[in-house]
C-alpha angles and dihedrals in degrees: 000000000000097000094067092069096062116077134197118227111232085199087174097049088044094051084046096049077047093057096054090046100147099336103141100260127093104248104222118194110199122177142136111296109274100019093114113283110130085043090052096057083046096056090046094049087055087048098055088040082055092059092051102271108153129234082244104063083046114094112172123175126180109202091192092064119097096219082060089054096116092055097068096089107084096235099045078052106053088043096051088056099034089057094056105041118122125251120249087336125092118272118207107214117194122186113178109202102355092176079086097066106074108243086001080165087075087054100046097045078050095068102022073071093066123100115234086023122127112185133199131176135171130194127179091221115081081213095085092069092053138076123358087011093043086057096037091048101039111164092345101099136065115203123214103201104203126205127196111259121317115227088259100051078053107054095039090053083052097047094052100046098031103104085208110107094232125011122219109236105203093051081046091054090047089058092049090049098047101042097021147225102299101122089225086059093056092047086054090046091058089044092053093049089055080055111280120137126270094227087068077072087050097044097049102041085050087053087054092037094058093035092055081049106052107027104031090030130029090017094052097045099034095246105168099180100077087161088063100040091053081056091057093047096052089043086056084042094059096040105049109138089027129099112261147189137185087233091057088050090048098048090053102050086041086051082059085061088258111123116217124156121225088244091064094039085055089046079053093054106041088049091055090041085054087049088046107234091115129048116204121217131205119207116235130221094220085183106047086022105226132120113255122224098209134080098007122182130239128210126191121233096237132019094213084066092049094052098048095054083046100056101122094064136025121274109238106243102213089064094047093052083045090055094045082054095052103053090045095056082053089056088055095061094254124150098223135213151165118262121232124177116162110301092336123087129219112197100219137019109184138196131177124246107201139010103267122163118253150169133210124016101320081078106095097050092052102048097056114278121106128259138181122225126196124194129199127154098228125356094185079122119080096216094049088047094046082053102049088042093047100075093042083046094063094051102088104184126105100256122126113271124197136184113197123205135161086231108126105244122194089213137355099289119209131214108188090317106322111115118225109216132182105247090224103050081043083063103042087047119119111251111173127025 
C-alpha cells in the first residue's frame, strides 16, 4: 500500500534515542503495538548512518519476523550478535520486540556487558522491565515510553503532505479525535481525503485492535476466554473518565448471567494496562495530599480504537477531549492524577517527572511544579462554566489552573486565576525547545 512508505518523523523520541548515544545504559523503547516503534529505530538508524556511522557498526534485528525464528531462544540470539560486533569501534544494536525471544534478559545483560556496544529494544508489553530484568538491569537502563501521535505530530504531518493550501485545524482535530493517533492512521486519513475509502481507518484499527488482543494480551497471559476479555475491554471503553473498580465491573458482567470474580477482572486489567491499551489512574487527595486506592479511571491508548468498539452509541465528547488530555500531559513528562478536593473533582493534577526545557503556559508543569487541569467541551453556558470553575475555585494554593474548551476565545480568559484555554491551540503549543 502506498501509505507504508511515508513516515512520520517522532523529532522528540529521536532526540531522545540521540541523547543516550552510547552512554552505558540499554535504551529500551516500550509502547502500545503499531505506535511507531519499530519506525522510530529506523529513522534512528538513518540518522546514525547520516553522521558517518557504517553498515557495519548497525545490527538490527526484527523478532517478529519469520526469517529471525531461530533467534528467539536467548542463547542463538546472543551468539548471532556477539559474532558480528565491531572491534574497538561502537556497535548499534537494535531488538524489536525482544519479549518474543524467551529470557531474552540473559541475552541482553550479555551483551550490555560488551564493551563498544550500544544496545536498544523495544516490547510492546510494560512487563519486560519488571521482575527478574528490573533486578538484573538495575540502574542500568533508560526507558523511552512512546505514545501514538500527539495532536501536534498529527497536524504538522498533515500539513506537510496535505496538497490543500491551508488546513483547517478543528476539522483536523475532528478527524484525530474520531479515528485516532496510530501514524498509519494519519497516512489513511490523507489517502481517503484524496478519495480512498474510510473503511481502509476501520479495517486497519480493528486489525490493531485483534492483534493487541490476541498477541500482546490473551497470548502473553494465557486468557482463554477471548469472548470475556473483549467484555472487559468494551466495559473500560465505555467508562473512561469515570471511576471505576474491578467489583462494579464484576457485578455487571455476573448481572448478564456470566460469573467473574473481582480477582480475575482485576488479572484481565492488569494484563491490558501492561499492554498498554489502558492506562490506569490513581485519584489524588489534593487537600490532604495522599493517593487514594479506591475508583480509579481508565483511559484507552487511541480514540480511534475507542470509537470503533463503541459504534453502536455516541461517544460522549467530554470524555474524548478528557483522554486526549491525558495522554498529552503524559507526553509532557507529567506524573497524572485524578483530583479530588472534598466533595468537588479536578480532572487532572499534574507533576512533572523529569527537567525538560519549555515555553508558554504548559512551563511550570514540565519543569516540575504541579498544576489542575479542568476539561469541558464548551462552557458558552453559565451554569456549565460555575460548575467547571467550582472544583479549581476551592483549591487555594498558588499552582497553575487551566480549564480547557473547545470555545473559541479571543485571549486566555481568567477567572480568578484559572486560565481558560482552547483545547486545540493547548495541544499545537510549543512545549520543548
Amino acid at each position: 500500500m502506498a501509505y507504508t512508505s511515508i513516515m512520520v518523523l517522532r523529532k522528540e523520541y529521536l532526540e531522545r534515542l540521540a541523547a543516550w548515544r552510547e552512554k552505558q545504559v540499554i535504551k529500551v523503547v516500550t509502547g502500545v503495538r503499531r505506535c511507531g516503534k519499530s519506525t522510530l529505530l529506523e529513522l534512528y538508524i538513518d540518522q546514525l548512518k547520516n553522521s558517518g556511522v557504517s553498515d557495519e557498526q548497525i545490527i538490527s534485528i526484527n523478532l517478529e519476523d519469520p526469517e529471525n525464528a531461530a533467534l528467539l531462544d536467548h542463547n542463538v540470539l546472543y551468539s548471532h550478535v556477539q559474532k558480528r560486533l565491531c572491534k574497538n569501534k561502537y556497535t548499534y544494536v537494535f531488538i524489536d520486540e525482544v519479549q518474543q525471544c524467551v529470557n531474552f534478559e540473559k541475552a541482553v545483560d550479555g551483551l550490555f556487558i560488551k564493551k563498544y556496544v550500544d544496545l536498544h529494544i523495544t516490547g510492546s508489553n510494560a512487563w519486560i522491565l519488571s521482575g527478574e530484568l528490573t533486578a538484573l538491569l538495575s540502574g542500568r537502563y533508560v526507558e523511552i515510553s512512546m505514545l501514538p501521535l500527539s495532536f501536534s505530530e498529527y497536524f504538522a504531518f498533515t500539513v506537510t503532505n496535505s496538497k490543500k493550501k491551508a488546513v483547517d485545524r478543528r476539522a483536523a482535530f475532528d478527524d484525530y479525535l474520531h479515528f485516532g493517533s496510530f501514524p498509519c492512521t494519519a497516512a489513511l486519513e490523507l489517502l481517503c481525503s484524496k478519495g480512498a475509502d474510510h473503511g481502509l481507518i476501520k479495517t486497519y484499527i480493528d486489525g490493531i485492535y485483534n492483534t493487541i488482543l490476541i498477541k500482546d494480551v490473551a497470548k502473553r497471559t494465557g486468557i482463554t476466554d477471548v469472548s470475556l476479555l473483549e467484555n472487559i475491554i468494551k466495559f473500560l471503553s465505555h467508562s473512561v473518565g469515570s471511576p471505576i473498580s474491578a467489583k462494579k465491573i464484576s457485578d455487571t458482567i455476573n448481572s448478564s448471567g456470566r460469573k467473574i470474580s473481582p480477582n480475575t477482572v482485576e488479572a484481565y486489567m492488569r494484563a491490558l494496562t501492561d499492554s498498554f491499551i489502558f492506562y490506569h489512574v490513581n485519584r489524588y487527595d489534593i487537600k490532604g495530599k495522599q493517593h487514594l486506592k479506591t475508583l480509579s479511571k481508565y483511559y484507552i491508548v487511541d480514540t480511534g480504537i475507542r470509537n470503533m468498539l463503541l459504534e453502536s452509541s455516541s461517544p460522549d465528547m467530554g470524555h474524548q477531549l478528557e483522554n486526549i488530555v491525558y495522554l498529552e500531559l503524559l507526553r509532557r513528562g507529567c506524573r497524572v492524577s485524578v483530583g479530588k478536593f472534598a466533595e468537588k473533582e479536578v480532572d487532572f493534577v499534574t507533576v512533572g517527572a523529569e527537567l525538560r526545557g519549555g515555553q508558554g503556559t504548559a512551563k511550570a508543569e514540565i519543569l516540575g511544579g504541579t498544576a489542575y487541569y479542568q476539561i469541558a467541551a464548551s462552557v458558552l453556558d453559565p451554569n456549565t462554566l460555575a460548575r467547571e470553575l467550582a472544583g479549581l475555585r476551592q483549591i487555594r494554593d498558588n499552582h497553575p489552573k487551566y480549564l480547557l474548551t473547545l470555545d473559541d476565545i479571543p485571549s486566555q480568559a481568567n477567572y480568578d486565576g484559572i486560565l481558560q484555554r482552547n483545547l486545540i491551540e493547548w495541544l499545537l503549543e510549543k512545549t520543548t525547545g
